[in-house]
C-alpha positions as CSV (number, residue, x, y, z in Angstrom):
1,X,-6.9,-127.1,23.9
2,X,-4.1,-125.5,25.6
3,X,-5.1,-123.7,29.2
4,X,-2.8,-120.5,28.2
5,X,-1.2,-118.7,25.2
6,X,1.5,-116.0,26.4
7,X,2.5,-113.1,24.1
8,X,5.7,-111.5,25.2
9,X,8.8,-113.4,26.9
10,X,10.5,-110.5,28.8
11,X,10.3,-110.9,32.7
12,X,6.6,-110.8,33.0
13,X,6.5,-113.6,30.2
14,X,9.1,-115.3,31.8
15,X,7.0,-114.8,35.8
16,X,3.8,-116.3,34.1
17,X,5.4,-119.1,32.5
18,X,6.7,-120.5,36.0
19,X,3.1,-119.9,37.7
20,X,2.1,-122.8,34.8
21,X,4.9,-124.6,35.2
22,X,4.4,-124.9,38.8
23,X,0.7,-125.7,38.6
24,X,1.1,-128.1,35.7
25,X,-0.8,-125.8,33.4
26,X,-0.3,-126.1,29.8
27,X,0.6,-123.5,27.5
28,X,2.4,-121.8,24.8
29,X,4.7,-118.5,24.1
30,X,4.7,-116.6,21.2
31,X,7.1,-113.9,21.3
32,X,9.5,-111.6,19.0
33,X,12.6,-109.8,19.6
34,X,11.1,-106.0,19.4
35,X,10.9,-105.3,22.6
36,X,14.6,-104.9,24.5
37,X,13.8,-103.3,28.4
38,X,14.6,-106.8,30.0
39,X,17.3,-107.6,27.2
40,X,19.4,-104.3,28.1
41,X,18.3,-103.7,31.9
42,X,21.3,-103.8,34.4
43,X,19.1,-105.9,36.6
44,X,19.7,-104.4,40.1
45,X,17.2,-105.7,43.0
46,X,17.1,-102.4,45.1
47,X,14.3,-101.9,47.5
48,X,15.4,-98.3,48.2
49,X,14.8,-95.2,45.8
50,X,18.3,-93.8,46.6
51,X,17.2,-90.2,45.1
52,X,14.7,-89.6,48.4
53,X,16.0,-92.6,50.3
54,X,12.0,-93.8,50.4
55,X,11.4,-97.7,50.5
56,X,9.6,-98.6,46.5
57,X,6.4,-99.6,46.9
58,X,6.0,-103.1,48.8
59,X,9.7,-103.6,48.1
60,X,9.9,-106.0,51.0
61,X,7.0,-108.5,49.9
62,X,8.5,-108.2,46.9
63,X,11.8,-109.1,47.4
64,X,10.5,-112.0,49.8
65,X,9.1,-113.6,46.7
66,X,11.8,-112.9,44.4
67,X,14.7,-114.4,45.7
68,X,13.3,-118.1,45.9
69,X,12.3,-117.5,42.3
70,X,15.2,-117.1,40.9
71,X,17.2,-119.5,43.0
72,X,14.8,-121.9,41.9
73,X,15.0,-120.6,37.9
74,X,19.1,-120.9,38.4
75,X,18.6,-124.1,39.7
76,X,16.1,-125.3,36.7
77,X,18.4,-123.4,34.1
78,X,21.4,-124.5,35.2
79,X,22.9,-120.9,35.6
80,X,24.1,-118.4,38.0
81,X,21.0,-115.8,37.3
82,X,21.6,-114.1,40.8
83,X,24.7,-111.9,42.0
84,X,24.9,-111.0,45.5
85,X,26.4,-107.5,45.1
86,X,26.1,-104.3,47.8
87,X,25.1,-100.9,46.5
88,X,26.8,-98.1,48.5
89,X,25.0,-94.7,48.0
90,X,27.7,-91.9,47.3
91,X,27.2,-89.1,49.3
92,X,27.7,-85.7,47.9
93,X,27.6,-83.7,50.9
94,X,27.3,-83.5,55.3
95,X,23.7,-82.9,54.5
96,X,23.0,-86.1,52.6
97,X,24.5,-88.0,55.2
98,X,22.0,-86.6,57.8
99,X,19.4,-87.6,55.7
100,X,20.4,-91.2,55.2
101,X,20.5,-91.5,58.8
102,X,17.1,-89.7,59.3
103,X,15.9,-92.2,56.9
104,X,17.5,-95.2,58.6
105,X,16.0,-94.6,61.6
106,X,12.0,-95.4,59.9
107,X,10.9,-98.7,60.7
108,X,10.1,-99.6,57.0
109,X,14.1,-98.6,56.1
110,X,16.0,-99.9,59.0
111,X,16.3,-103.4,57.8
112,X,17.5,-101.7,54.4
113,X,19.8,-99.1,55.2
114,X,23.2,-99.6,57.2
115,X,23.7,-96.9,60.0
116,X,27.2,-97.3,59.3
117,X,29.4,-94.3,57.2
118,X,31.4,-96.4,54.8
119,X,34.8,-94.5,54.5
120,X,36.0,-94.5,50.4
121,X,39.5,-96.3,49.9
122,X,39.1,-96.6,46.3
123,X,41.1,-94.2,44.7
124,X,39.9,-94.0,41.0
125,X,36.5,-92.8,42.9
126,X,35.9,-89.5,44.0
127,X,33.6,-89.8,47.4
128,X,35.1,-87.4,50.3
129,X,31.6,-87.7,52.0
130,X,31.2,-91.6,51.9
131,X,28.8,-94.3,51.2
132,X,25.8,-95.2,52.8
133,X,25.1,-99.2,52.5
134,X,21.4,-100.5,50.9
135,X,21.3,-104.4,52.5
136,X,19.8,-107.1,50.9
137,X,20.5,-106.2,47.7
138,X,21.9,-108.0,44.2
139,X,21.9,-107.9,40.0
140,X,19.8,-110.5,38.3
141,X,21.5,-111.3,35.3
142,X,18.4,-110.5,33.3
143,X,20.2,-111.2,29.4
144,X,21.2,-114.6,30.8
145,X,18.0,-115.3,32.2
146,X,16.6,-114.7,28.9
147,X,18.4,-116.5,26.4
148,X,18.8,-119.7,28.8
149,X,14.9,-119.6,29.5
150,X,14.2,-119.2,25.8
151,X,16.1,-122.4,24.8
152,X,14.1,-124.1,27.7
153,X,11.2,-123.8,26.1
154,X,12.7,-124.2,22.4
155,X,13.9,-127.5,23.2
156,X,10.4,-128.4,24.7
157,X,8.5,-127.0,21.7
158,X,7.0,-124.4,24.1
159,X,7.9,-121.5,21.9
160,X,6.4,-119.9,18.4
161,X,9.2,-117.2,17.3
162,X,7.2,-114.6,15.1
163,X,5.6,-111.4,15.9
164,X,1.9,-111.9,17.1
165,X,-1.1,-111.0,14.8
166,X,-3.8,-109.5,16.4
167,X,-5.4,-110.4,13.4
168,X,-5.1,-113.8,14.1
169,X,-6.8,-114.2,16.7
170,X,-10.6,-115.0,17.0
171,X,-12.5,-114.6,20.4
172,X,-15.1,-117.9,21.3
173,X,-17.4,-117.8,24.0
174,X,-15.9,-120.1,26.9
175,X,-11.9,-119.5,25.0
176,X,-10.1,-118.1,22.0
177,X,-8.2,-119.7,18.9
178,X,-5.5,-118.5,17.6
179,X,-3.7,-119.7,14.0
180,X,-5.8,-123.4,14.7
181,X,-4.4,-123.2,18.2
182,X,-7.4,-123.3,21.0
183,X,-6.4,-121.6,23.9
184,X,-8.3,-121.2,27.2
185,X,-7.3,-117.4,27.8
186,X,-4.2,-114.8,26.6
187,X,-1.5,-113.5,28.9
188,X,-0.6,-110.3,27.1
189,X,3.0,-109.6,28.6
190,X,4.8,-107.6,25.6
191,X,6.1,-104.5,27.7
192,X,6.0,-101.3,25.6
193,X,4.7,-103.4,22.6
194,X,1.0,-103.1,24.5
195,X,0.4,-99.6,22.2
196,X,-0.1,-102.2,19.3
197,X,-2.5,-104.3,21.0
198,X,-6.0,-103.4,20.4
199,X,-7.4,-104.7,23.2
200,X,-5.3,-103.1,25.6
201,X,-4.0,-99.7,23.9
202,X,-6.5,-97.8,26.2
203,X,-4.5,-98.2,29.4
204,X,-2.0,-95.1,29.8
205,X,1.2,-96.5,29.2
206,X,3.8,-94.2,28.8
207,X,7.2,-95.9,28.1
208,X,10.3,-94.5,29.2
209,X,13.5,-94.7,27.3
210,X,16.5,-95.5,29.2
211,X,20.1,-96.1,27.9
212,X,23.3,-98.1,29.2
213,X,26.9,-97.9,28.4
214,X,29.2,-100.5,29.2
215,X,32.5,-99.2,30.1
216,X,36.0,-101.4,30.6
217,X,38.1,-99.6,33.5
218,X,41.0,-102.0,34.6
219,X,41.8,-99.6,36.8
220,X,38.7,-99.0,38.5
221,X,38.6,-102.3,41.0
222,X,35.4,-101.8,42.5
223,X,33.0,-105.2,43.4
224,X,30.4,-103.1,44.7
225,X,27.1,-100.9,43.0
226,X,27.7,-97.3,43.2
227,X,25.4,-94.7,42.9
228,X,25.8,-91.4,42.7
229,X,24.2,-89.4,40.0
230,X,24.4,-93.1,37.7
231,X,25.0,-96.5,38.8
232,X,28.4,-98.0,37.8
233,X,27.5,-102.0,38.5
234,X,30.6,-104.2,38.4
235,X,29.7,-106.9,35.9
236,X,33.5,-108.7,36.3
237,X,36.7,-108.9,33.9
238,X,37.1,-105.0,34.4
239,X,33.6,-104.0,32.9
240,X,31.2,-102.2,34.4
241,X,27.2,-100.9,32.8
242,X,26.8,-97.2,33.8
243,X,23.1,-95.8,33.8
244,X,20.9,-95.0,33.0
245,X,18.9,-92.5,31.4
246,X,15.4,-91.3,31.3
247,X,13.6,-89.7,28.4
248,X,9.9,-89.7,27.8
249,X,9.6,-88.6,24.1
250,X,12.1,-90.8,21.9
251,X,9.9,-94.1,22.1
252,X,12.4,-95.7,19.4
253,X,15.0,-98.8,20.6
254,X,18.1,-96.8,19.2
255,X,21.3,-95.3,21.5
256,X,21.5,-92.0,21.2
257,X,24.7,-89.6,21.4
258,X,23.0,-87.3,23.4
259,X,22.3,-89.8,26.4
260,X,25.9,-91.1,25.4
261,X,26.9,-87.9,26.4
262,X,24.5,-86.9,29.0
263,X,26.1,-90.5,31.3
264,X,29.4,-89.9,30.4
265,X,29.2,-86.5,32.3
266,X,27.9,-87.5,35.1
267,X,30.6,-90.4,35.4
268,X,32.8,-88.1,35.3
269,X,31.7,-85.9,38.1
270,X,33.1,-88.9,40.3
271,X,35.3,-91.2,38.4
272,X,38.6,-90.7,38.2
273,X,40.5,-93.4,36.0
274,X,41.0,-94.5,32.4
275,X,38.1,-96.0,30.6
276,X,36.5,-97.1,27.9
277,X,33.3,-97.4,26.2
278,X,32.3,-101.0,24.7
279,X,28.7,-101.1,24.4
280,X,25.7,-98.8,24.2
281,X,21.9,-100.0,24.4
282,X,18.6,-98.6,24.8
283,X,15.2,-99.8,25.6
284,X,11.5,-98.6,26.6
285,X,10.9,-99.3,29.6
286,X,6.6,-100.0,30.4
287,X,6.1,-97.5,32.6
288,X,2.7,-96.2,33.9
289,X,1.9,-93.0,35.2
290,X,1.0,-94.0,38.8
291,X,4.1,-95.7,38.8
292,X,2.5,-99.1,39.4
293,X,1.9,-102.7,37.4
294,X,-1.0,-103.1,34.6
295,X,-2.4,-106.3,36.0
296,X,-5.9,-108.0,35.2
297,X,-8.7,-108.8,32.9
298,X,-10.1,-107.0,29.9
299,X,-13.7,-105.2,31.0
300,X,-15.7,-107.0,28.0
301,X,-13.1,-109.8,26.8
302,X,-13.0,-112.2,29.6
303,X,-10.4,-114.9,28.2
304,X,-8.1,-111.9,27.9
305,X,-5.4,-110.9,30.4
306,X,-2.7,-108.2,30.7
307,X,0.8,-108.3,32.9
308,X,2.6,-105.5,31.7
309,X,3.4,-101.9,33.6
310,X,6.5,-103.2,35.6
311,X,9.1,-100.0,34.8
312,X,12.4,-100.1,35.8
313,X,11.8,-102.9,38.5
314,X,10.7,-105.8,37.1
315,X,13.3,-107.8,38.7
316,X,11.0,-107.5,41.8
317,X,8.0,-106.7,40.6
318,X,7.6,-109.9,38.2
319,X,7.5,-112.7,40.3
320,X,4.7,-111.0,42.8
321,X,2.2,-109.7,39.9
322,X,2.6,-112.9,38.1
323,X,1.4,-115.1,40.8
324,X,-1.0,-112.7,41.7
325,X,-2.7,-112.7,38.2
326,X,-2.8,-116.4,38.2
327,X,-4.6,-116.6,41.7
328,X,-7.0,-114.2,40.6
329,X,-7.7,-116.1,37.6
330,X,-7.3,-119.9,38.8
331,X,-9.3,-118.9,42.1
332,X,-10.7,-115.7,41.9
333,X,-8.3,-113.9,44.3
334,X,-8.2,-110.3,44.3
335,X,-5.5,-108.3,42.6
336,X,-4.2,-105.6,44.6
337,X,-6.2,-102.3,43.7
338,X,-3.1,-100.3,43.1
339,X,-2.1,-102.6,40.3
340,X,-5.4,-104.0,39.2
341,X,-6.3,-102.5,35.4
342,X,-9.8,-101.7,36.8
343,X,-8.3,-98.5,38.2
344,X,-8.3,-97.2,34.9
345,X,-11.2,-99.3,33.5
346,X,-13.9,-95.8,33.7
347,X,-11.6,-92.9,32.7
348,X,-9.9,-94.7,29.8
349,X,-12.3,-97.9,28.3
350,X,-15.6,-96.0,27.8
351,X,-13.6,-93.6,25.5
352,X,-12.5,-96.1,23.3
């Protein structure tokens, strides 16, 4: 008997997997391809919502954790996973300026936010207001982290590549089986796929769709994150991913011309070189409604489990939720309340 079967292999898969391997657990993946957020996501680490300049929630703790974890998953992989890249807010106007210093001076944003005006000298930018600086930031390069961390655990028979079957699986008293395979417990970690899961299809996930071009500018130059109203992340050899997008209705994986469009635009409200377009992508991104993790245990199944909820920062958020799921269940810690699932447990399970 195996201790743990994990469904999913995005970046929560990916976080729970290492709490085993670091606690010599046993266990085994099964995963498809069908869900793309952590495939297509430009992977920025950026503890500051630069739209209210606010600090996201417990970006600092978060960030603590994270940056061990993936020096230590580069290390293990054999792969540069983390880039150490600035992100310089564009400023559109004296006022926002103000504002980014009236933010720098909160304790929480200090450590995060540079006092200093960064003058533009890039010329294929338009920024006559400057750049604010966001410290401590970087891009995990979440496509190479998945790829490299699947053969890991192809090449140590750690992976099952097929879509799960719910069907499949049948719940014992003290652990499950599923397809002759005894498990201890499930770690459900399949991002937006959770609305097929019957088990944990009550919790309100909403899913947002974002979309990413990649553009190649030769001219452009630029080896650090801007954002203005997208991000343009440098990504080397003159390309760049622009993005992204957020729609709350098309729940489908496709790029769409619209959002094409609707980035494109707003590049162009600031950029002011030849480019072009080499790459499009789209993916749901899990988001909640409170804007926090789906972390815990199932009211009535007990052997089951759920890490799932991360939105658009699961960079950070991955590496913190994971090992706090695996505490809780290894040792009975307590999960944070604004991420446990039992927030939700008496509006949303006694309907079902």
């Amino acid at each position: 008997m195996i201790d743990y079967l994990i469904v999913g292999l995005g970046l929560a898969g990916i976080s729970f997997c290492e709490q085993l391997e670091e606690h010599k657990r046993s266990y085994r993946v099964i995963a498809d391809k069908s869900q793309t957020s952590s495939v297509v996501a430009g992977g920025m680490y950026n503890p500051v919502i630069l739209k209210r300049f606010t600090l996201a929630w417990n970006a600092k703790e978060q960030l603590e954790k994270a940056l061990p974890f993936y020096d230590k998953l580069s290390e293990k992989l054999q792969v540069q996973l983390d880039f150490k890249v600035p992100v310089l807010r564009r400023f559109a106007s004296i006022e926002e300026q103000n504002m980014w210093f009236e933010a720098s001076d909160k304790p929480q944003l200090n450590y995060f936010l540079s006092t200093k005006i960064q003058k533009n000298e890039n010329k294929s930018i338009d920024a006559p207001f400057g750049y604010g600086e966001v410290l401590h930031t970087g891009r995990i390069a979440t496509k190479v982290l998945l790829v490299n961390y699947e053969k890991y655990l192809l090449k140590n028979e750690l992976l099952t590549q097929e879509t799960f079957d719910y069907a499949c699986l049948e719940l014992k008293e003290d652990h499950v089986v599923y397809k002759g395979v005894p498990a201890r417990r499930v770690i459900f970690a399949t991002g937006f796929g959770m609305q097929d899961n019957p088990f944990f299809n009550y919790l309100p996930l909403n899913g947002t769709k974002g979309e990413l071009l990649t553009i190649k500018a030769p001219e452009l130059k630029e080896e650090k994150v801007i954002k203005s109203s997208v991000f343009v992340i440098p990504m080397g050899a003159d390309l760049y991913r622009v993005g992204a997008t957020y729609k709350w209705k098309d729940k489908t994986n496709l790029p769409t011309e619209e959002s094409k469009l609707e980035l494109l635009e707003k590049l162009n409200t600031f950029l002011n070189c030849d480019y072009e377009v080499v790459d499009h992508v789209a993916g749901i991104r899990p988001t909640v409604a409170d804007r926090r993790p789906l972390v815990g245990q199932h009211p009535t199944e007990t052997k089951l489990f759920i890490l799932n909820g991360f939105g658009s920062r699961g960079v950070l958020i991955g590496p913190t939720a994971a090992a706090s799921l695996y505490q809780f269940i290894e040792h009975n810690e307590a999960i944070d309340s604004e991420m446990d699932i039992s927030r939700f447990t008496k509006k949303y399970y006694k309907k079902k």
